[in-house]
Gaussian input, Z-matrix of N, CA and C with variables (Angstrom, degrees):
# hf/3-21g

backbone

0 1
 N
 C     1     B1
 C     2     B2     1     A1
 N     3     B3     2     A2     1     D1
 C     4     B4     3     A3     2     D2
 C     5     B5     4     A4     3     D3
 N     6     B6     5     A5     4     D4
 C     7     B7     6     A6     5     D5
 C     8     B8     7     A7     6     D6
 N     9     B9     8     A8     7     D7
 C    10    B10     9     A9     8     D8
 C    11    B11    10    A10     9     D9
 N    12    B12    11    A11    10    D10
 C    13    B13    12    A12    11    D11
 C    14    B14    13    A13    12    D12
 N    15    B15    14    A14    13    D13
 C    16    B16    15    A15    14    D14
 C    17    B17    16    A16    15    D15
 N    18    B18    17    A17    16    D16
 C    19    B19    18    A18    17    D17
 C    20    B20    19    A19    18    D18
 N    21    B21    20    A20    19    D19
 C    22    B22    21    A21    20    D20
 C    23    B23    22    A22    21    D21
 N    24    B24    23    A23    22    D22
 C    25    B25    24    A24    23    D23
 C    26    B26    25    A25    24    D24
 N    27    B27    26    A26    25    D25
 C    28    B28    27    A27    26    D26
 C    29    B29    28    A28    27    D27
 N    30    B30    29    A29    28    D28
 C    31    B31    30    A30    29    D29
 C    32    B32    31    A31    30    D30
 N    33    B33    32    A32    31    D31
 C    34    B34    33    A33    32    D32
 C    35    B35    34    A34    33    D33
 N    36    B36    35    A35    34    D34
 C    37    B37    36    A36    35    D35
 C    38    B38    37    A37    36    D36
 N    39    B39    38    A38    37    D37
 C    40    B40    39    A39    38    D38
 C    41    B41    40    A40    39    D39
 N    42    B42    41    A41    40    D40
 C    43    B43    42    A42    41    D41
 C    44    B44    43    A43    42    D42
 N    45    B45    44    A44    43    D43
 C    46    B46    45    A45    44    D44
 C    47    B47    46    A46    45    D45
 N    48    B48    47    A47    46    D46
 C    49    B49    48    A48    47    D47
 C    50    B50    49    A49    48    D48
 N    51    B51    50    A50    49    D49
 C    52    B52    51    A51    50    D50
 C    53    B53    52    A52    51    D51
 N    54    B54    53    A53    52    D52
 C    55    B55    54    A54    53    D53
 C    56    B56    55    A55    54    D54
 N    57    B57    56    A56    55    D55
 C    58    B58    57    A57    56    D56
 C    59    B59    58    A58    57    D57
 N    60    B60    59    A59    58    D58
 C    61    B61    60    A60    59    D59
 C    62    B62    61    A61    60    D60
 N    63    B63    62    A62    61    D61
 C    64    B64    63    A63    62    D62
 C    65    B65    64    A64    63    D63
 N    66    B66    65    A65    64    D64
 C    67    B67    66    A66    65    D65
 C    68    B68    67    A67    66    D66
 N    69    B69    68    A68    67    D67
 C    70    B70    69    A69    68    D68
 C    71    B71    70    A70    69    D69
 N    72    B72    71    A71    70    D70
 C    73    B73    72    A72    71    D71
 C    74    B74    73    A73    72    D72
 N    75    B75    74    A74    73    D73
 C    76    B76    75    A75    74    D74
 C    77    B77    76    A76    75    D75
 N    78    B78    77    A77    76    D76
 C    79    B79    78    A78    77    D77
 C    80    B80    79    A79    78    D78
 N    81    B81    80    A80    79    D79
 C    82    B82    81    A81    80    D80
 C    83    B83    82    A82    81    D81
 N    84    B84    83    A83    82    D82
 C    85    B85    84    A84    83    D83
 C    86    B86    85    A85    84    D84
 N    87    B87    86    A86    85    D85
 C    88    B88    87    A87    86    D86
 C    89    B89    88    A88    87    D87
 N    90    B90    89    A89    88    D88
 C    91    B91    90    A90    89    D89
 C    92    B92    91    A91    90    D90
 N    93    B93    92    A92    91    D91
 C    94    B94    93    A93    92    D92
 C    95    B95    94    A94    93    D93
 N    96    B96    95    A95    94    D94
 C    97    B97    96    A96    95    D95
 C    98    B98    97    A97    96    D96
 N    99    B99    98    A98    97    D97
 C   100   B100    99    A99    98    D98
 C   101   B101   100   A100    99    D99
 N   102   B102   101   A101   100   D100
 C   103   B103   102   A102   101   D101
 C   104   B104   103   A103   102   D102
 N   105   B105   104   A104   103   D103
 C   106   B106   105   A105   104   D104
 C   107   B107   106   A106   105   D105
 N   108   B108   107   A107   106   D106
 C   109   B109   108   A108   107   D107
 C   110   B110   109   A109   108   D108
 N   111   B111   110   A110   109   D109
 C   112   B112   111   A111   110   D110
 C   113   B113   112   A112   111   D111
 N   114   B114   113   A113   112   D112
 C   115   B115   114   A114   113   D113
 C   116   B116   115   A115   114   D114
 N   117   B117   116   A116   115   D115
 C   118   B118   117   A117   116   D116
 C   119   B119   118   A118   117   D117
 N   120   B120   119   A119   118   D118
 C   121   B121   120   A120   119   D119
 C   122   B122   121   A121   120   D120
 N   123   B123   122   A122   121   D121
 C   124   B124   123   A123   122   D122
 C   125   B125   124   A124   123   D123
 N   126   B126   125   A125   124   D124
 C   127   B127   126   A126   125   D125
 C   128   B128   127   A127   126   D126
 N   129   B129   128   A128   127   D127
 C   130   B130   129   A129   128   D128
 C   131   B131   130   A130   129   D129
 N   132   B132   131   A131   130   D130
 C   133   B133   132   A132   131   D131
 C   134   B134   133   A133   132   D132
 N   135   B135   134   A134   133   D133
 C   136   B136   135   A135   134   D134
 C   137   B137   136   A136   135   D135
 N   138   B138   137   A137   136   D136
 C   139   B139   138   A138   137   D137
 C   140   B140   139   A139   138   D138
 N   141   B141   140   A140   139   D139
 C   142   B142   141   A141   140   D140
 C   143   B143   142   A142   141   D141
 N   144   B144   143   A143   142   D142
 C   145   B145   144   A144   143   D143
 C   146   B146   145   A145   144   D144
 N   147   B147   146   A146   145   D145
 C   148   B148   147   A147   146   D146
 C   149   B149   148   A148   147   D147
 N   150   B150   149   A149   148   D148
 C   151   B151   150   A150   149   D149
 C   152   B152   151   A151   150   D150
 N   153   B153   152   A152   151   D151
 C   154   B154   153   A153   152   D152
 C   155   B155   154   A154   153   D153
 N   156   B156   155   A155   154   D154
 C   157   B157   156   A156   155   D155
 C   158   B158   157   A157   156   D156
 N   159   B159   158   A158   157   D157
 C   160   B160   159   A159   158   D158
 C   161   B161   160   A160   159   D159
 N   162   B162   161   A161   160   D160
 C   163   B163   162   A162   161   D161
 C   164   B164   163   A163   162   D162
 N   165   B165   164   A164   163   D163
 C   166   B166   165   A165   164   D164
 C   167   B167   166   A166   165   D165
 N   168   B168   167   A167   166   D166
 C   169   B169   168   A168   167   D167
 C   170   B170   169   A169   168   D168
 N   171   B171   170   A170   169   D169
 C   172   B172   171   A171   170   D170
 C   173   B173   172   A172   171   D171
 N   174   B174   173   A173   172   D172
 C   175   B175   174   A174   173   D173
 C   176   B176   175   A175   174   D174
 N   177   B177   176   A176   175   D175
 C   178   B178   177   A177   176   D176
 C   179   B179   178   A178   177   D177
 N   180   B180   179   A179   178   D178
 C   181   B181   180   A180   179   D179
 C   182   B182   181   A181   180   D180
 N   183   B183   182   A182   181   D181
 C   184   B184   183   A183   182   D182
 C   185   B185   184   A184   183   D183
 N   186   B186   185   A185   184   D184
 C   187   B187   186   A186   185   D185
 C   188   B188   187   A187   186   D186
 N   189   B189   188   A188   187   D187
 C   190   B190   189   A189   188   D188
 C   191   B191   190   A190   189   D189
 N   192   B192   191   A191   190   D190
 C   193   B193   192   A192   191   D191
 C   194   B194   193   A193   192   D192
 N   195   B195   194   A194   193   D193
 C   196   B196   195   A195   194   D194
 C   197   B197   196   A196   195   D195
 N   198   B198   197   A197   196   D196
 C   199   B199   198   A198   197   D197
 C   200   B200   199   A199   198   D198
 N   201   B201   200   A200   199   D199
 C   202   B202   201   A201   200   D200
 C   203   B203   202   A202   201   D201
 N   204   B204   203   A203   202   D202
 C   205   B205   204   A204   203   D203
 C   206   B206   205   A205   204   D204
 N   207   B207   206   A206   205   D205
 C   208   B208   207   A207   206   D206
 C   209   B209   208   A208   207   D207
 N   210   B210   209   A209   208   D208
 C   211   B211   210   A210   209   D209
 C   212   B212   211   A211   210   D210

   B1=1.4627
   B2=1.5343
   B3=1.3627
   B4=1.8380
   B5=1.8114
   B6=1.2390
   B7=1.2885
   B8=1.6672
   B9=1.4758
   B10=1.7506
   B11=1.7607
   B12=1.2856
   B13=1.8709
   B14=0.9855
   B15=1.2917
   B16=1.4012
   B17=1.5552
   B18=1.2591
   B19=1.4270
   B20=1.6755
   B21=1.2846
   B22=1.9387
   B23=1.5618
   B24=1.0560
   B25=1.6131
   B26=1.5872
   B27=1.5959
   B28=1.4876
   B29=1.6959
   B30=1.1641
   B31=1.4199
   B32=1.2199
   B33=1.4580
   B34=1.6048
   B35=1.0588
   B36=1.9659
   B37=1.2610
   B38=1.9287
   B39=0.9333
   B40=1.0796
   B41=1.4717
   B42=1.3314
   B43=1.5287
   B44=1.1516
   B45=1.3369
   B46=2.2341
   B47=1.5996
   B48=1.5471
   B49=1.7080
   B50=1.1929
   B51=1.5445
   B52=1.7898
   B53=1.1810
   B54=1.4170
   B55=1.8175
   B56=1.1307
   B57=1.1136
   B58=1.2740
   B59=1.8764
   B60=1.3939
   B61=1.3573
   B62=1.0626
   B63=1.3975
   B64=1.4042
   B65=1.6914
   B66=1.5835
   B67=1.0178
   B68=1.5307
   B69=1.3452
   B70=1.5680
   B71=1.3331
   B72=1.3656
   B73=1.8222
   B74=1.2740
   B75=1.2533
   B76=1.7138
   B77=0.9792
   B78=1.7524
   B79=1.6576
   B80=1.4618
   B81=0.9643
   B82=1.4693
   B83=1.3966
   B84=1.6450
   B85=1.4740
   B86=1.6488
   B87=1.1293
   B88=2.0410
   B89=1.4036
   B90=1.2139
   B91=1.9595
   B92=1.2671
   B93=1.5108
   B94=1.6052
   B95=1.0527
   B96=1.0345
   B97=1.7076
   B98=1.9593
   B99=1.3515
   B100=1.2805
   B101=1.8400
   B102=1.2608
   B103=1.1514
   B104=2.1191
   B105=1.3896
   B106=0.7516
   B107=1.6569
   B108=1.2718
   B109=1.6185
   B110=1.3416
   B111=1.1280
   B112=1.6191
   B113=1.5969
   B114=1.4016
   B115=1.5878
   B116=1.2065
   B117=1.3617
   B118=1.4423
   B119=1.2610
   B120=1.2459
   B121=2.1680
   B122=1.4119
   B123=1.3133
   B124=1.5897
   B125=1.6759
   B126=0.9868
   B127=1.7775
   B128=1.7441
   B129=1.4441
   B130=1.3540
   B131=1.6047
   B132=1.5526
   B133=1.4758
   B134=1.5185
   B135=1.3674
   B136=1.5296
   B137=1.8306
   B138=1.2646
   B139=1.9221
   B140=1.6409
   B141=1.4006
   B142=1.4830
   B143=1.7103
   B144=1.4441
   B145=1.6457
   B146=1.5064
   B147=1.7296
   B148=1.2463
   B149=1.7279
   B150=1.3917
   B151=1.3728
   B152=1.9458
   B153=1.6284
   B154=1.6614
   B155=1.4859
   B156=1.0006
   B157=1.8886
   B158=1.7390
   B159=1.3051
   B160=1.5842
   B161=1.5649
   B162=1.1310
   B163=2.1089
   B164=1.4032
   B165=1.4868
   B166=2.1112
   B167=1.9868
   B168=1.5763
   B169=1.2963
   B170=1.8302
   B171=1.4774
   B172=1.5753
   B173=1.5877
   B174=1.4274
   B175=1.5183
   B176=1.9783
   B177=1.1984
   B178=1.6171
   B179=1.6084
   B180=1.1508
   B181=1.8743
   B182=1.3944
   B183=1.2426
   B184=1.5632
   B185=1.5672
   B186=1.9381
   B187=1.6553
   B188=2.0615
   B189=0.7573
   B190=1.5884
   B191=1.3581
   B192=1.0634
   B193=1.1475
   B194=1.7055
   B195=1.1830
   B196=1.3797
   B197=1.5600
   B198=1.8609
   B199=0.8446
   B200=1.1685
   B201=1.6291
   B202=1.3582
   B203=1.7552
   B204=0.8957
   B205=1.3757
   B206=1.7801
   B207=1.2558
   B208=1.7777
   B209=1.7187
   B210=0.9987
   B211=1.6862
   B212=2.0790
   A1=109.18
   A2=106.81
   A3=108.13
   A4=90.44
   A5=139.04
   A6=153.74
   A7=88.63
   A8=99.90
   A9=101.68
   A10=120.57
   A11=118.84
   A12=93.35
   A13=125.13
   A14=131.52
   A15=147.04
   A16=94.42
   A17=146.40
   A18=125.00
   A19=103.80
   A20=97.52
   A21=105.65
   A22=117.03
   A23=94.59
   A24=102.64
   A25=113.28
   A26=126.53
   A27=147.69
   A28=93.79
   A29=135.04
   A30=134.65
   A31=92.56
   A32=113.39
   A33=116.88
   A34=116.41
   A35=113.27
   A36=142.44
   A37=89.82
   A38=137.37
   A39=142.18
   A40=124.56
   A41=137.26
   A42=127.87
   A43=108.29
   A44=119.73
   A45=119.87
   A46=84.65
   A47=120.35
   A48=103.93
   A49=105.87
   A50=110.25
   A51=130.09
   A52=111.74
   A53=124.60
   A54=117.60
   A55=92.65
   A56=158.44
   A57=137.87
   A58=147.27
   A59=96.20
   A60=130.16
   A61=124.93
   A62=132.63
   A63=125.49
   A64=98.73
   A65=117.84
   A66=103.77
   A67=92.69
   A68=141.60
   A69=149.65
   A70=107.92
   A71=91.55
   A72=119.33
   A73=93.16
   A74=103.36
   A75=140.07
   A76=122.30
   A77=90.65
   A78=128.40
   A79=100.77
   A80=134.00
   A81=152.81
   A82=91.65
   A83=110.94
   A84=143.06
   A85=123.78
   A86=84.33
   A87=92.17
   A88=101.15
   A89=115.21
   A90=118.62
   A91=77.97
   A92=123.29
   A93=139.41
   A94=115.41
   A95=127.62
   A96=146.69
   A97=100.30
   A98=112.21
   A99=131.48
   A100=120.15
   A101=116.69
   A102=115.62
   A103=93.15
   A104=142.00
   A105=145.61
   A106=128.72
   A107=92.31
   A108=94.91
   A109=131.88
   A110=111.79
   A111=108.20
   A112=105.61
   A113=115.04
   A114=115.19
   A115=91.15
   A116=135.33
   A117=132.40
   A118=127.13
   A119=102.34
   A120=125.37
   A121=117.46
   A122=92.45
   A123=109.45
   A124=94.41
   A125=127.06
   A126=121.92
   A127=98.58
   A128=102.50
   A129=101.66
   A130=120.46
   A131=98.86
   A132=121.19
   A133=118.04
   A134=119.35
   A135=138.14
   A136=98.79
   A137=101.60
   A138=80.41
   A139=114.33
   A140=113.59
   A141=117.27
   A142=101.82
   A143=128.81
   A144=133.72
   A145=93.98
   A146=116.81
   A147=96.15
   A148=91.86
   A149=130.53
   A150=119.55
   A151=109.82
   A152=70.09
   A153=85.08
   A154=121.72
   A155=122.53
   A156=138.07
   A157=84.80
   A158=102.50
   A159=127.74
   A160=121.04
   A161=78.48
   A162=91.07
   A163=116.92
   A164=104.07
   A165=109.45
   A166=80.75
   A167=138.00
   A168=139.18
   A169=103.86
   A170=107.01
   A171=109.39
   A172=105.38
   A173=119.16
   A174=115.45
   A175=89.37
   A176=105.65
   A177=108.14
   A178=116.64
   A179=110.69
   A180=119.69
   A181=103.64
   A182=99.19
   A183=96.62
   A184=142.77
   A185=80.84
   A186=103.56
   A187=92.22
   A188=131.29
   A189=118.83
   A190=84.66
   A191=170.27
   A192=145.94
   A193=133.66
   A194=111.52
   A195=132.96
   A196=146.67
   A197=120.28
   A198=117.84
   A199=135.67
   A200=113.40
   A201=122.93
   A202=123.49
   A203=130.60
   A204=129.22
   A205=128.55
   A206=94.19
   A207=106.89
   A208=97.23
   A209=92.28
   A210=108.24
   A211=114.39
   D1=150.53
   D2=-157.12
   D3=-75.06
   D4=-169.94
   D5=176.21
   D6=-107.02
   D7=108.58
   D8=155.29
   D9=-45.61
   D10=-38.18
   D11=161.95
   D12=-66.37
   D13=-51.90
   D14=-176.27
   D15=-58.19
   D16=-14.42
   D17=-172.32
   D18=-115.98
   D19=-19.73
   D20=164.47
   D21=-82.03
   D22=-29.89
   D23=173.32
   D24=-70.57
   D25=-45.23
   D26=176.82
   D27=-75.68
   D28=2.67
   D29=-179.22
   D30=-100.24
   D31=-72.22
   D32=179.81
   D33=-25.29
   D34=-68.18
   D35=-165.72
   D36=-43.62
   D37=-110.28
   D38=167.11
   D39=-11.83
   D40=-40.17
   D41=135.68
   D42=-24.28
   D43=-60.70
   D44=-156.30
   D45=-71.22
   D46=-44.87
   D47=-165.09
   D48=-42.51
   D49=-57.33
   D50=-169.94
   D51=-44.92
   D52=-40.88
   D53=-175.09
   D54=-87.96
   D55=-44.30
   D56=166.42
   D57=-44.17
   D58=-2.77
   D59=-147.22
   D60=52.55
   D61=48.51
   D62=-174.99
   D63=-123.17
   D64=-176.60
   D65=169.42
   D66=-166.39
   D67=140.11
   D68=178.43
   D69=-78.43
   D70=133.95
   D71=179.59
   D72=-111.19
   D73=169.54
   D74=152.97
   D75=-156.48
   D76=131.69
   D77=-166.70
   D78=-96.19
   D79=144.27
   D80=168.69
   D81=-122.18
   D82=131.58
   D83=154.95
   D84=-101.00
   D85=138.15
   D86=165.79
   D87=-53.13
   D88=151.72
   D89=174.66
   D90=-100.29
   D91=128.66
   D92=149.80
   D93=-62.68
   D94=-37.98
   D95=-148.98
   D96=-98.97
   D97=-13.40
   D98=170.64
   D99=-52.17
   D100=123.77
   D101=-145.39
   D102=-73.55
   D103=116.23
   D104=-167.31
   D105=108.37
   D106=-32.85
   D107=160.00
   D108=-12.62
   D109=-75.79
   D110=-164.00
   D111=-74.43
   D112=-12.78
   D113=-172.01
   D114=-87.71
   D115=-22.27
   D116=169.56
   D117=-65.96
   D118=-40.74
   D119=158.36
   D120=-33.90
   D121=-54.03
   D122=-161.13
   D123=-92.54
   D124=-44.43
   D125=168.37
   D126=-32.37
   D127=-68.11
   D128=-148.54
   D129=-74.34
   D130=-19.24
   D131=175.77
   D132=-84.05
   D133=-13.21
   D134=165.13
   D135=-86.67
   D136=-36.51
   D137=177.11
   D138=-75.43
   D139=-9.88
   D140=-163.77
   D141=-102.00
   D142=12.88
   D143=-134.08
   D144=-102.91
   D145=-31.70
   D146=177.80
   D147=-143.38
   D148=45.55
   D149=156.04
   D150=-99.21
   D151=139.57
   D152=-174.95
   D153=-74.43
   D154=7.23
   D155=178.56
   D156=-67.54
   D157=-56.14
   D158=-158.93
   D159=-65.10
   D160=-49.17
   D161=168.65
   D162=-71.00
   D163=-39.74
   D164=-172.92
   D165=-71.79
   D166=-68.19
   D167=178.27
   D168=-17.34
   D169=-77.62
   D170=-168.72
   D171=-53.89
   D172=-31.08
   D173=-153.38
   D174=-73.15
   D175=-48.42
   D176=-171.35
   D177=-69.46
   D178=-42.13
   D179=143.46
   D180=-12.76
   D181=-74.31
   D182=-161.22
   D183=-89.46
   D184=-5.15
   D185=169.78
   D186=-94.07
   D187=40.83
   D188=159.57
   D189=-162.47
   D190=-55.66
   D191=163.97
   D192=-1.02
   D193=100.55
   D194=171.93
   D195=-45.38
   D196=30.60
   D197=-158.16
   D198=-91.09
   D199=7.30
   D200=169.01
   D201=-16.60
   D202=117.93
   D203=-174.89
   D204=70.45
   D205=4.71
   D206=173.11
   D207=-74.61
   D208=135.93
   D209=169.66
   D210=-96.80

């Protein structure tokens, strides 16, 4: 069960977003650090290695792609 301050306080918090026009999201991430991960990467990035949906996709990626000043 949440802590009644902490959930009046995250009430507030979110009131002030609201008059401001803003309003709080939540993002959920993959855990990287997740035991299987990267063998999962490479599964899914070895099924994509030679379909052509995928290659014409990356090739146009990278002809409109914006990298002026990326290091």
């Amino acid at each position: 069960m949440l802590n009644t301050n902490f959930a009046i306080r995250m009430q507030k918090h979110r009131v002030a977003l609201q008059e401001t026009g803003l309003r709080s999201v939540r993002i959920l991430l993959i855990d990287k650090r997740r035991a299987g991960f990267a063998e999962e990467c490479r599964r899914q990035s070895l099924l994509l290695k030679n379909d052509v949906h995928e290659k014409e996709t990356t090739e146009w990626l990278e002809s409109v792609a914006d990298c002026d000043g990326w290091q």
